[in-house]
C-alpha positions as CSV (number, residue, x, y, z in Angstrom):
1,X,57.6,-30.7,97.2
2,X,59.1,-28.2,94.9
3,X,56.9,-25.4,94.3
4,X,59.1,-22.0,93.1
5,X,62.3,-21.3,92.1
6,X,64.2,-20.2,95.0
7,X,68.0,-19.3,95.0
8,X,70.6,-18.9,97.9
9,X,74.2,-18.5,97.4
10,X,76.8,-19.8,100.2
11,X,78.4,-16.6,99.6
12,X,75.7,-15.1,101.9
13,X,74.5,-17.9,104.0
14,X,71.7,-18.6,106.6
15,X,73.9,-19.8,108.8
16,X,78.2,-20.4,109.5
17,X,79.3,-22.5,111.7
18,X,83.3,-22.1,112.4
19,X,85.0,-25.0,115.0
20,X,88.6,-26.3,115.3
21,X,90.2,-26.8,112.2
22,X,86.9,-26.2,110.0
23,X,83.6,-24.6,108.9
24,X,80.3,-25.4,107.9
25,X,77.9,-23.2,105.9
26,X,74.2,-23.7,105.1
27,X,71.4,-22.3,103.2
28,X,68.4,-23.5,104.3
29,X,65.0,-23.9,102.2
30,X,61.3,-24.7,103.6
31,X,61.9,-28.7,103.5
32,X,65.6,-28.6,103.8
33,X,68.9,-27.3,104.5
34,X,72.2,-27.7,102.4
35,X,75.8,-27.6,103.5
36,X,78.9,-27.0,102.5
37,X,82.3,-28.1,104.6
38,X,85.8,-26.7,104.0
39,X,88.0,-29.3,106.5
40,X,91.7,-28.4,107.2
41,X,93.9,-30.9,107.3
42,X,94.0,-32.6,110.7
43,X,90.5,-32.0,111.1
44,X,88.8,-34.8,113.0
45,X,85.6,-34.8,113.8
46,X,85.7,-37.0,117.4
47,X,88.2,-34.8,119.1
48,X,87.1,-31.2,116.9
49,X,83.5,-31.4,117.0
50,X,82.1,-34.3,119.4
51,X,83.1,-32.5,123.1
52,X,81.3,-29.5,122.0
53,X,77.8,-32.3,120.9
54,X,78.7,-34.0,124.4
55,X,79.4,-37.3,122.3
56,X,82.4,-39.5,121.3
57,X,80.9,-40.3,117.4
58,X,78.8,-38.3,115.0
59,X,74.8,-38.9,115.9
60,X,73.7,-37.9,112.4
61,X,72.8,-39.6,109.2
62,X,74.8,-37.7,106.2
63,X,73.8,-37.4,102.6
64,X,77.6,-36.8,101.2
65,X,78.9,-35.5,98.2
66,X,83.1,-35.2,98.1
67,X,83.8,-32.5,95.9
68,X,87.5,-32.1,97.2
69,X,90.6,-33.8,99.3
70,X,90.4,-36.9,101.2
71,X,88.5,-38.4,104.3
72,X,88.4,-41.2,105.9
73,X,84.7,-42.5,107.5
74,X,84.6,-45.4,110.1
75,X,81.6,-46.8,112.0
76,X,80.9,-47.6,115.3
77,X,81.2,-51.6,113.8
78,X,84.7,-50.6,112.4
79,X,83.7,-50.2,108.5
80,X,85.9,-47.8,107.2
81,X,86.0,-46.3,104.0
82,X,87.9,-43.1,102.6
83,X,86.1,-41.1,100.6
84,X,87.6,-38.6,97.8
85,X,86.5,-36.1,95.0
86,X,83.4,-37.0,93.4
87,X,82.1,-40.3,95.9
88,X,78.8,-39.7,96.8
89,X,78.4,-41.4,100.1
90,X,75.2,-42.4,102.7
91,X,76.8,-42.5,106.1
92,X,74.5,-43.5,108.9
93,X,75.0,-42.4,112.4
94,X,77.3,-43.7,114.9
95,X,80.6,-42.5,112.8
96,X,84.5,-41.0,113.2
97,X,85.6,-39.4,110.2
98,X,88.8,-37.2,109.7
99,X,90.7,-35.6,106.6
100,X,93.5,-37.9,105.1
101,X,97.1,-36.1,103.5
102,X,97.4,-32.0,103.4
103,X,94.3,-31.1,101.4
104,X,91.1,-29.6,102.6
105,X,88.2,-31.4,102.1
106,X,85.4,-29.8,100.7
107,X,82.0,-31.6,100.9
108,X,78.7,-31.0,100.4
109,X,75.7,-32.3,102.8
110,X,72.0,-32.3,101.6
111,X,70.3,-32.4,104.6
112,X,66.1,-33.5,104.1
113,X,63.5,-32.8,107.0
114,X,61.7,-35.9,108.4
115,X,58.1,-35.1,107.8
């Protein structure tokens, strides 16, 4: 529940997280935490980010919102969809996803607490 205003910039975040060919900022609040991605091209997130998780697809649910560049998402089942500027997207977990062309994606992630 929302009770006062609160106000965090990803200018200064909580946290940065820098890995091959991207990064990842967040601001985190009491029930939640909110992210924003800046992908370079190539990125990819099974051979960029799943040896350092010690897994081959990503294990998390995502609450997506594209607000720049192209990416392609495909499930463990072989759905595949590629997302651009302005899809809002649920992805569920068991998932590859990479950039698409010679933009940087830039994405944001709201990610809610279980409680």
């Amino acid at each position: 529940m929302v009770g006062e205003l609160q106000v965090k910039s990803f200018e200064s975040p909580d946290e940065t997280v820098t890995f091959d060919n991207g990064q990842a900022k967040s601001v985190q609040f009491g029930d939640g935490t909110f992210w924003l991605y800046r992908l370079d091209p190539g990125w990819k997130f099974s051979r960029d980010n799943a040896p350092e998780l010690e897994t081959e697809n990503c294990p998390s649910p995502h609450r997506w919102y594209m607000l720049d560049g192209k990416m392609t998402v495909e499930m463990d089942n072989g759905t595949r969809e590629t997302l651009e500027g302005g899809d809002v997207a649920l992805i569920p977990p068991g998932h590859d996803a990479w950039t698409v062309g010679d933009e940087q994606v830039v994405a944001f992630e709201e990610e809610v607490s279980e409680q």
